[in-house]
C-alpha positions in Angstrom: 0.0 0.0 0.0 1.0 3.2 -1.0 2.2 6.1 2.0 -0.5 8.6 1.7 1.0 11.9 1.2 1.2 14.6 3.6 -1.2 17.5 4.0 -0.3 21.0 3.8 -0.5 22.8 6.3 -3.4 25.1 7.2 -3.1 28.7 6.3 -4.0 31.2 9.2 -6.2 34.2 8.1 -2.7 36.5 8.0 -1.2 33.9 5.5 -4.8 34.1 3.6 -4.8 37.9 3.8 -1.3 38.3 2.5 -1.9 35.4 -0.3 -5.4 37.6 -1.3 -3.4 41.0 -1.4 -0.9 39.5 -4.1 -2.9 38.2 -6.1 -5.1 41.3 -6.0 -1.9 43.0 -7.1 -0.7 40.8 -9.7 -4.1 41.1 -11.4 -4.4 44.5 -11.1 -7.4 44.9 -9.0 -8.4 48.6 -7.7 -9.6 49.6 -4.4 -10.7 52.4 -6.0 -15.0 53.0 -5.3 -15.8 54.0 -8.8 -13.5 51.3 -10.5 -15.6 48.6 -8.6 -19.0 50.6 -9.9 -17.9 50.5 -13.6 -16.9 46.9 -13.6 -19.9 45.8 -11.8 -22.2 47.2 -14.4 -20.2 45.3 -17.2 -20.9 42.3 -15.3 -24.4 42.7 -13.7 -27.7 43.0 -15.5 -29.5 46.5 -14.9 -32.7 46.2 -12.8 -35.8 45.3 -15.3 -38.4 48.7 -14.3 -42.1 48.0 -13.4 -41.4 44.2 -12.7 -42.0 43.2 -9.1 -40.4 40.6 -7.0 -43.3 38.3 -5.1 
């Protein structure tokens, strides 16, 4: 029988944090308020008008 291999390690929510913050800045993401707005609207269908939610 095979050795199973072993497990990494758990990341603590500073290790996460860090991870999250470079890959936000090797994508080229923008904590920038009206950046976010403009790229939500690509991405987001507008509200239909007169149509109710039940």
């Amino acid at each position: 029988m095979a050795a199973k291999p072993k497990q990494k390690p758990k990341l603590t929510d500073a290790d996460r944090h860090k991870r999250f913050l470079a890959m936000a800045r090797e994508v080229g993401a923008s904590d920038d308020p009206k950046a976010f707005k403009t790229a939500f609207k690509k991405v987001a269908a507008p509200k239909a008008k007169g149509v109710s939610k039940r």
